[in-house]
VEXLO-374494 format. One record per residue (C-alpha): residue number from 1; x negated, y negated, z; residue in three letters. Coordinates in steps of 0.1 Angstrom, whole numbers, padded with zeros to 4 digits, always signed. Example, Ala and Ser with C-alpha at 12.3 -4.5 7.8 and 13.67 -1.06 7.14 Angstrom:
<rs>
> lumdo,c1,c2,c3,seba
> 1,-0123,+0045,+0078,ALA
> 2,-0137,+0011,+0071,SER
</rs>
This chain:
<rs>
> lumdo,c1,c2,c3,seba
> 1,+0000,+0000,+0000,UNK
> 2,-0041,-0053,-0007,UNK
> 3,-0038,-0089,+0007,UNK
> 4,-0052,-0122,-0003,UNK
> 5,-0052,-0148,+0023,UNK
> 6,-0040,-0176,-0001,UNK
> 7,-0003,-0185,+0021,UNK
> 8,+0026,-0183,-0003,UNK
> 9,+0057,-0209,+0007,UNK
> 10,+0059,-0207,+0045,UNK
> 11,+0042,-0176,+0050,UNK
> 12,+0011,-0161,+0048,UNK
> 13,-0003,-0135,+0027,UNK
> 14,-0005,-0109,+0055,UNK
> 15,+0029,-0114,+0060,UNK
> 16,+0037,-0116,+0023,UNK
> 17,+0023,-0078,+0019,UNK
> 18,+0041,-0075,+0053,UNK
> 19,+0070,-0084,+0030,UNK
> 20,+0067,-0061,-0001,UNK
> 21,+0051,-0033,+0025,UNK
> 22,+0076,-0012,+0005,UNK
> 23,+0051,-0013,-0025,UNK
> 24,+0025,-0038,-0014,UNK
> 25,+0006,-0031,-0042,UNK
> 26,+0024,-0062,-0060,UNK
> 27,+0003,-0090,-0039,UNK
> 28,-0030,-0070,-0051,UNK
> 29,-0017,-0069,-0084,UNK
> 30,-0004,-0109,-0081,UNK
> 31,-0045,-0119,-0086,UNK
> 32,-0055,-0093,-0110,UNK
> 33,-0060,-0109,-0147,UNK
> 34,-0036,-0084,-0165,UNK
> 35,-0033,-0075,-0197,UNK
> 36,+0002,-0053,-0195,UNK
> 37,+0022,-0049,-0166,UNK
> 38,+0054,-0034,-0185,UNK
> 39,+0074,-0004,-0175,UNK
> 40,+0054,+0025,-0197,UNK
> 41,+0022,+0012,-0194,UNK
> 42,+0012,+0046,-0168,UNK
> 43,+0000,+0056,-0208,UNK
> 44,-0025,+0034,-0208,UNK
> 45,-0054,+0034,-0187,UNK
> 46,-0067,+0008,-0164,UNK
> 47,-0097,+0003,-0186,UNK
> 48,-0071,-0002,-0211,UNK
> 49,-0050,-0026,-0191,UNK
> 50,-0070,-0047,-0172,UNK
> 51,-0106,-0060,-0176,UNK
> 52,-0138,-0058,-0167,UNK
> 53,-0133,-0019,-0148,UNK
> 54,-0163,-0003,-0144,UNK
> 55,-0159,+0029,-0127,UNK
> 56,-0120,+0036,-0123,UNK
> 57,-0116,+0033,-0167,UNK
> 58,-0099,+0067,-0173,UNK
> 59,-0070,+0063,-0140,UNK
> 60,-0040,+0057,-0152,UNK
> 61,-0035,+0019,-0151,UNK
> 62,-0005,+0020,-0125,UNK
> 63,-0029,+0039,-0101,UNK
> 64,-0050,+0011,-0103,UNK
> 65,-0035,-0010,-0076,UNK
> 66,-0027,+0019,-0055,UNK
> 67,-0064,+0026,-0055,UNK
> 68,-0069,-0011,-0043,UNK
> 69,-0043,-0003,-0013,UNK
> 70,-0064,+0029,-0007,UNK
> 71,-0096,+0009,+0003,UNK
> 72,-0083,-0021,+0016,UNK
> 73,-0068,+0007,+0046,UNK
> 74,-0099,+0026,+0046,UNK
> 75,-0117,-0006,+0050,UNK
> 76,-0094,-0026,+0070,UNK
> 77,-0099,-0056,+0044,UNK
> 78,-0080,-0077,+0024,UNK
> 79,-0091,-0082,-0011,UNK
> 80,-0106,-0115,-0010,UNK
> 81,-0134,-0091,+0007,UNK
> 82,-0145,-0079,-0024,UNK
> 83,-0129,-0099,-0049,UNK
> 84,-0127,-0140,-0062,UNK
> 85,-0088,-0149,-0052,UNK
> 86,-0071,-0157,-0084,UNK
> 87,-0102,-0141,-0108,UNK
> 88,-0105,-0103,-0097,UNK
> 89,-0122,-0096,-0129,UNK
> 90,-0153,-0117,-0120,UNK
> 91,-0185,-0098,-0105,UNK
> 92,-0195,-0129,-0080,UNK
> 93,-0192,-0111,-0048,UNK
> 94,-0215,-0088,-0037,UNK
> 95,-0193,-0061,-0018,UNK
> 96,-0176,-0057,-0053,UNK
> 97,-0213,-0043,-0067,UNK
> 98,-0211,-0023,-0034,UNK
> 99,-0176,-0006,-0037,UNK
> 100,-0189,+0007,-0072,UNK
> 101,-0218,+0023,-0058,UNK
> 102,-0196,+0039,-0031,UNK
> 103,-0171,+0053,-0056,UNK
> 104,-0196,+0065,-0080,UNK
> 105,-0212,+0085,-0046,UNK
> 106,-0176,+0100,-0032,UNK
> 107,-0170,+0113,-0064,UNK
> 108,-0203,+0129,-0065,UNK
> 109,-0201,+0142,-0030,UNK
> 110,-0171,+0155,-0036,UNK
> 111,-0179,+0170,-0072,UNK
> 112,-0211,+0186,-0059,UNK
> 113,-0201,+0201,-0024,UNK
> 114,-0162,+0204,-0033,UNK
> 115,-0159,+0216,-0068,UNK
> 116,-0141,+0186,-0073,UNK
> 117,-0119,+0188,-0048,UNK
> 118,-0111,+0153,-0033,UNK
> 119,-0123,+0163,+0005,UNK
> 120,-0141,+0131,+0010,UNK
> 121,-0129,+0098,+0005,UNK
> 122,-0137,+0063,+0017,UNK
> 123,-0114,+0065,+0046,UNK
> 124,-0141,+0099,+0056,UNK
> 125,-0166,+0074,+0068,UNK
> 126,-0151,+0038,+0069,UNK
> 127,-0123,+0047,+0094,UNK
> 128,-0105,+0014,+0092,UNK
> 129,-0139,-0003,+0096,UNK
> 130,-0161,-0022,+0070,UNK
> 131,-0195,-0006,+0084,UNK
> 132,-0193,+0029,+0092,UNK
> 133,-0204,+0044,+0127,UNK
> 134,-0236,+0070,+0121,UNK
> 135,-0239,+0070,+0160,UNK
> 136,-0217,+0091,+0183,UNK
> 137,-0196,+0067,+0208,UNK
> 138,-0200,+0076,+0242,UNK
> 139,-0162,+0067,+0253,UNK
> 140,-0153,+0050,+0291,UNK
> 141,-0130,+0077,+0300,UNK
> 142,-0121,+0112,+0283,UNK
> 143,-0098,+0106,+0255,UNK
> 144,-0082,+0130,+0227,UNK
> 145,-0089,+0115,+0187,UNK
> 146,-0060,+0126,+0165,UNK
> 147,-0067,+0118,+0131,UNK
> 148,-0041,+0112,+0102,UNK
> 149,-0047,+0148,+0081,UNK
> 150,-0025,+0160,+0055,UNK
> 151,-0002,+0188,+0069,UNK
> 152,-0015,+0221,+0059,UNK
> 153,+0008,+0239,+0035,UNK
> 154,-0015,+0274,+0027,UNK
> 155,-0028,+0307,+0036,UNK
> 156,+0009,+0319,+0051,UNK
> 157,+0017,+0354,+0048,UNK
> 158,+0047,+0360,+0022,UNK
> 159,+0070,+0370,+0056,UNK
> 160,+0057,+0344,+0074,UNK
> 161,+0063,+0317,+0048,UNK
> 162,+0100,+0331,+0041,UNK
> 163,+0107,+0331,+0079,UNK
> 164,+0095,+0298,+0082,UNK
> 165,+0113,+0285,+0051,UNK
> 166,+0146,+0298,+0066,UNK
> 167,+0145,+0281,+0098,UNK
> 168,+0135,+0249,+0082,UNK
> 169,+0166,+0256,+0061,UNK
> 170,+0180,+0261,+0098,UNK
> 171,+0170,+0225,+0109,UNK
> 172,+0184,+0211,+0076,UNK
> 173,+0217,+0228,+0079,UNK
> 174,+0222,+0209,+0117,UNK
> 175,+0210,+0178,+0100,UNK
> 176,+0237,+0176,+0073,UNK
> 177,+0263,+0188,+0097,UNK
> 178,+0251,+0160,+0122,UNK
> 179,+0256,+0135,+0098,UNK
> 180,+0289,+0140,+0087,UNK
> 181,+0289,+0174,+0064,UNK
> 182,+0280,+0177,+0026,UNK
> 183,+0318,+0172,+0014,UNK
> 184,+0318,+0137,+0035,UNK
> 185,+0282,+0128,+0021,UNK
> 186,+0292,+0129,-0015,UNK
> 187,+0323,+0112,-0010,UNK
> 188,+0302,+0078,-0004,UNK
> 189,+0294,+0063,-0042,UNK
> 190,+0283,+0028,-0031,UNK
> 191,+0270,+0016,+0001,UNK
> 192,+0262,-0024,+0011,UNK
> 193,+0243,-0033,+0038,UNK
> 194,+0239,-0069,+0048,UNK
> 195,+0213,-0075,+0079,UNK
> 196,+0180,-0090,+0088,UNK
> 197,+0142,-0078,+0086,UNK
> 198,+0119,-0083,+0113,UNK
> 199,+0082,-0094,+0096,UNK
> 200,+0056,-0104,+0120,UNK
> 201,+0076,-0121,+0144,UNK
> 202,+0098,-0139,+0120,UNK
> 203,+0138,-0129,+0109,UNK
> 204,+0149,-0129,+0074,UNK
> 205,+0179,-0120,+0064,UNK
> 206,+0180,-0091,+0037,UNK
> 207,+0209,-0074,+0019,UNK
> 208,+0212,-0043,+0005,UNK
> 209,+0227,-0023,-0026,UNK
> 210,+0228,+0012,-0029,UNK
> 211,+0250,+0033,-0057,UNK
> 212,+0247,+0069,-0061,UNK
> 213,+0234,+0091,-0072,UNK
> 214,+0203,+0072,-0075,UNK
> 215,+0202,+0031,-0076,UNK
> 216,+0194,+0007,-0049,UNK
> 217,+0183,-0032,-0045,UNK
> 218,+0172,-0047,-0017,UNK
> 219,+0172,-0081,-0016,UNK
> 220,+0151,-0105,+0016,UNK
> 221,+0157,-0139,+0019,UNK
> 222,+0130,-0163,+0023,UNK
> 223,+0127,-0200,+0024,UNK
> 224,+0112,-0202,-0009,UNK
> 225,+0130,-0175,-0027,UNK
> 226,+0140,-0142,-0027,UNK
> 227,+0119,-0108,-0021,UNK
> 228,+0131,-0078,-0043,UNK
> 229,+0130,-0037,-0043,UNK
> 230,+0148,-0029,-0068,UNK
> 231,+0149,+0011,-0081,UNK
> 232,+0176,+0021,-0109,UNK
> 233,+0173,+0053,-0114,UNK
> 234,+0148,+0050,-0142,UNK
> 235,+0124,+0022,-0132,UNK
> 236,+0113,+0008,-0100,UNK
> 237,+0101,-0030,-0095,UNK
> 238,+0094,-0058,-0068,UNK
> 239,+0089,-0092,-0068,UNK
> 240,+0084,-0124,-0047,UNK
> 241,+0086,-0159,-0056,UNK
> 242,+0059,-0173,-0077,UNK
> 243,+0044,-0143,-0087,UNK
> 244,+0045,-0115,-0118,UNK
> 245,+0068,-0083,-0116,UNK
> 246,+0053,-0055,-0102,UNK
> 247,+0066,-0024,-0120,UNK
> 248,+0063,+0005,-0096,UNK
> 249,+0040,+0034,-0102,UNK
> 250,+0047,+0068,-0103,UNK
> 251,+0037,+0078,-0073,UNK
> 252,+0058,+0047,-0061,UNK
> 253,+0083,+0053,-0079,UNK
> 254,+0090,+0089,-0064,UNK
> 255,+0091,+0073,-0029,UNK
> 256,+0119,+0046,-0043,UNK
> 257,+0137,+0076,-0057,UNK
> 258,+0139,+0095,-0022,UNK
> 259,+0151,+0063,-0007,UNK
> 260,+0176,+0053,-0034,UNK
> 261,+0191,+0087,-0030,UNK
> 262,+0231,+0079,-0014,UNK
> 263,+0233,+0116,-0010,UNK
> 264,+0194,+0125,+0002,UNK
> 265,+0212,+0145,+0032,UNK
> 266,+0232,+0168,+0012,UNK
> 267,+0205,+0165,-0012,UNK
> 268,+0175,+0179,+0003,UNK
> 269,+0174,+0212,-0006,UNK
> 270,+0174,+0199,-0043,UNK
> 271,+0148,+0175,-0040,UNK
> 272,+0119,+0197,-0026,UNK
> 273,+0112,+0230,-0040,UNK
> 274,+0100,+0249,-0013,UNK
> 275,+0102,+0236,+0026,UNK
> 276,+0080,+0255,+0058,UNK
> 277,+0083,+0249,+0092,UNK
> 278,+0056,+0227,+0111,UNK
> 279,+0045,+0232,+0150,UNK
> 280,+0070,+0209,+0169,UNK
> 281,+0059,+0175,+0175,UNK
> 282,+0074,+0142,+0203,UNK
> 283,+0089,+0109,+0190,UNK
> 284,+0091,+0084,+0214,UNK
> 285,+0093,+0104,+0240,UNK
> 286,+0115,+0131,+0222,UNK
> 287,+0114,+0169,+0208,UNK
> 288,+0116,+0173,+0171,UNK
> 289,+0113,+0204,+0144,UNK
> 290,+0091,+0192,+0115,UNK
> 291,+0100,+0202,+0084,UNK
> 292,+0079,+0200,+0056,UNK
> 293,+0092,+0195,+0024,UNK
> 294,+0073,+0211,-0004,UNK
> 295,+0068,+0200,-0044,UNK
> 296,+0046,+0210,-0065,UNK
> 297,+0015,+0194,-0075,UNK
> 298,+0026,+0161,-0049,UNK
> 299,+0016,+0161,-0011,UNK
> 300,+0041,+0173,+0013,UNK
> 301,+0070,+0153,+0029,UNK
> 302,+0074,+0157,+0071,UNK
> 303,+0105,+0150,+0081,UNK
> 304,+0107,+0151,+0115,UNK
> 305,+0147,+0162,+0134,UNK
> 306,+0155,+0155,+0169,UNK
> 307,+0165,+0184,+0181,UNK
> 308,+0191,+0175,+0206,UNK
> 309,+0212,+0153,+0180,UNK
> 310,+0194,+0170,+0148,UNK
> 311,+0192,+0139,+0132,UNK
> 312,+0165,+0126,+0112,UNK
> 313,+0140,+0102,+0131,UNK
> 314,+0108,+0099,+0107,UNK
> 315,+0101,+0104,+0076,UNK
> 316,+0062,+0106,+0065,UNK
> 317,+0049,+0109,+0027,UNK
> 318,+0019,+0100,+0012,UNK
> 319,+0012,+0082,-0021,UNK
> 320,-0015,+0101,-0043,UNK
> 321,-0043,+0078,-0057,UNK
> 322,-0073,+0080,-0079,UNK
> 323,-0090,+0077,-0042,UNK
> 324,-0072,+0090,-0017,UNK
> 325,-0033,+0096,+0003,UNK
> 326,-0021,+0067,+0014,UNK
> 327,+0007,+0071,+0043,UNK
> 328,+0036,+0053,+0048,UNK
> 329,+0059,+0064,+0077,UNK
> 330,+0098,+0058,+0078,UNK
> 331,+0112,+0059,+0113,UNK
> 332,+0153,+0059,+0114,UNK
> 333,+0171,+0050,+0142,UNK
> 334,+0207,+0037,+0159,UNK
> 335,+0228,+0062,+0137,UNK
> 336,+0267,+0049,+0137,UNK
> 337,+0294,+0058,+0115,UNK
> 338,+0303,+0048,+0081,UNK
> 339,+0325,+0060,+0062,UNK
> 340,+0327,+0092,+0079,UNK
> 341,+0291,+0097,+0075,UNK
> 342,+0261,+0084,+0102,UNK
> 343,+0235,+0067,+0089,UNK
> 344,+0209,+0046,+0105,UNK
> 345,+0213,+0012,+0111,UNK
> 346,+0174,+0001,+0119,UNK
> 347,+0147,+0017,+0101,UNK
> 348,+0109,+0006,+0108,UNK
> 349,+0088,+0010,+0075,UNK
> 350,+0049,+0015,+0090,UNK
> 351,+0016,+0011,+0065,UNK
> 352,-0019,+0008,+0074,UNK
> 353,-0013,-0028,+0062,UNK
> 354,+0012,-0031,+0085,UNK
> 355,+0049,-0023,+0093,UNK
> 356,+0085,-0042,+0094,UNK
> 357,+0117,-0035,+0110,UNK
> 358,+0151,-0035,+0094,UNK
> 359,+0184,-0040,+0114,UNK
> 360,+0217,-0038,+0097,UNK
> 361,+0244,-0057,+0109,UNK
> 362,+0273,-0048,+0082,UNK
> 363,+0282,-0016,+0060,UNK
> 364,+0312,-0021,+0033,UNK
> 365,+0316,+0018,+0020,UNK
> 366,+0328,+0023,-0015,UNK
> 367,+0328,-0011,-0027,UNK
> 368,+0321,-0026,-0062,UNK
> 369,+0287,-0036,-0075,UNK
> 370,+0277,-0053,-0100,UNK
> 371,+0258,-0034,-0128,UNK
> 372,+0238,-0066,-0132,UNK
> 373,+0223,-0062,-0095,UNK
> 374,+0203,-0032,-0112,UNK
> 375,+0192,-0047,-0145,UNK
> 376,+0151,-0045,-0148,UNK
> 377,+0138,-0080,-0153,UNK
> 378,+0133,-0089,-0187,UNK
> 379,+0095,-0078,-0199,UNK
> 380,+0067,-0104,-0193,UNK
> 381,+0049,-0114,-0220,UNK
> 382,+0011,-0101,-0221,UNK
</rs>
């Protein structure tokens, strides 16, 4: 999910990025000298579409900026670090030369030790820090270090894996029924929310479209303008006020998709092709099963159920990038009716960049929308 200090109306660019966290890569992208940003440019690559790339030239060009979000985490930087604000193509800063040489070596490392494998990645050394540590800490008091590590999904026995796929079927079976049954689920055809968003410290109100089975807009109000996520069942976008469309990726695209879904409860089992059951884990305090939800050839989903109320309470995916996963982590709470069918009514969206609240205020079930609210932006001339 990438920040340039430059302030943007009232606010500034960490809270701008705190703004789009949905798909922050947009404020990376805003500086970037670009020479196509239009849906179906994941054809070209970023050699192709932007200039003066030196090792990333045969990535996809929409992986490009999600690459950017990779290392700015890893790092714990924002991209004026490496980069001239408003000239990302120029060479002046020195950490630029630097981030070269360390991609050129993690791919080595990882080609040479890992058959290719991406085992090591920026994040291996930097740890959120722009010098690494090559000297054990001694720490004050005795402390256990969990590290973020992508659930492992392997190496089950076939009746192992098929016992653990049916009780994660188990969980998901509670979960649906918890939330209103499948029948009431599919009943709902449009939702619209209407509340306010919580971004460092300051409230905004923000409204919300949603249209099955796979459309949805969101739509933050700021002093100077209006922030959109907009997905519409083919194309995803964002934008704020002053700056370029950013057309979603693939990878963010997919996370869009699971979130547009009206029906994702009764849905599910549809959406992931496989699903295993993780150790059991607390949230805030509370037991949950972890499920993991399974697709091929994309990282794992968790989805994490309380297991008194067997609702869902966190959702955590990862984006793939040319560098590395980056982790964003959904966490649902104060479920209330609607329409026959609970939902959340505050959801927390968390980043290494950074996280937001969202509290909704007032649900109209069923009620007309205008196509127009999900008609992509008209292409940008190169």
């Amino acid at each position: 999910m990438m920040e340039l200090k430059a302030r943007v109306g009232l606010f500034g660019r960490k809270n701008m990025v705190l703004i789009g966290a949905a798909f922050t890569a947009v404020i990376a992208a805003s500086g970037w000298v670009r020479l196509e940003a239009q849906p179906g440019s994941a054809s070209k690559t970023a050699e192709q579409a932007y200039k003066n790339i030196k090792v990333l030239k045969t990535v996809p060009a929409d992986q490009l900026m999600p690459s950017m979000q990779f290392i700015s985490a890893s790092l714990g930087v924002e991209c004026e670090f490496c980069h001239v604000a408003g000239a990302f193509d120029k060479d002046d800063k020195k950490p630029k030369q630097t981030a070269r040489k360390m991609m050129e070596m993690m791919f080595a490392i990882n080609k040479a030790n890992f058959e290719d494998h991406r085992e090591v990645t920026c994040y291996t050394c930097h740890a959120g820090r722009v010098d690494p540590i090559g000297i054990p800490a001694i720490p004050e008091t005795t402390v256990h270090r969990e590290e973020a590590k992508l659930p492992e999904t392997k190496d089950a026995k076939p009746a192992d894996a098929a016992s653990s796929k049916q009780s994660a079927l188990a969980v998901i079976d509670k979960y649906v029924s918890a939330v209103g049954g499948d029948s009431a689920i599919r009943k709902v055809t449009s939702r619209i929310e209407k509340g306010s968003a919580d971004v460092g410290g300051k409230q905004m109100a923000i409204d919300i479209y949603a249209q099955a089975p796979d459309k949805r807009l969101s739509v933050m109000h700021l002093p100077n303008g209006e922030s959109v996520t907009a997905y519409n069942g083919t194309v995803g976008w964002l934008s704020v006020p002053g700056r370029p469309t950013h057309w979603m990726s693939q990878g963010e695209s997919e996370a869009a998709r699971l979130d547009a879904d009206l029906h994702f409860p009764a849905r599910v089992k549809e959406i992931f092709g496989d699903f295993k059951l993780a150790p059991p884990e607390k949230v805030d305090g509370h037991d949950v099963s972890v499920v993991l939800g399974l697709r091929e050839g994309k990282p794992p989903v968790k989805l994490y159920f309380d297991q008194q109320s067997a609702l869902l309470v966190r959702m955590l995916r990862y984006a793939d990038t040319a560098l590395g996963l980056n982790p964003s982590q959904i966490d649902y709470a104060d479920y209330r009716d609607s329409g026959g069918v609970r939902i959340p009514y505050q959801w927390t969206i968390a980043r290494p960049s950074g996280r937001f609240t969202i509290k909704i205020e007032d649900v109209q079930v069923n009620g007309p929308i205008e196509a127009s609210h999900f008609a992509a932006p008209a292409p940008e001339k190169p």
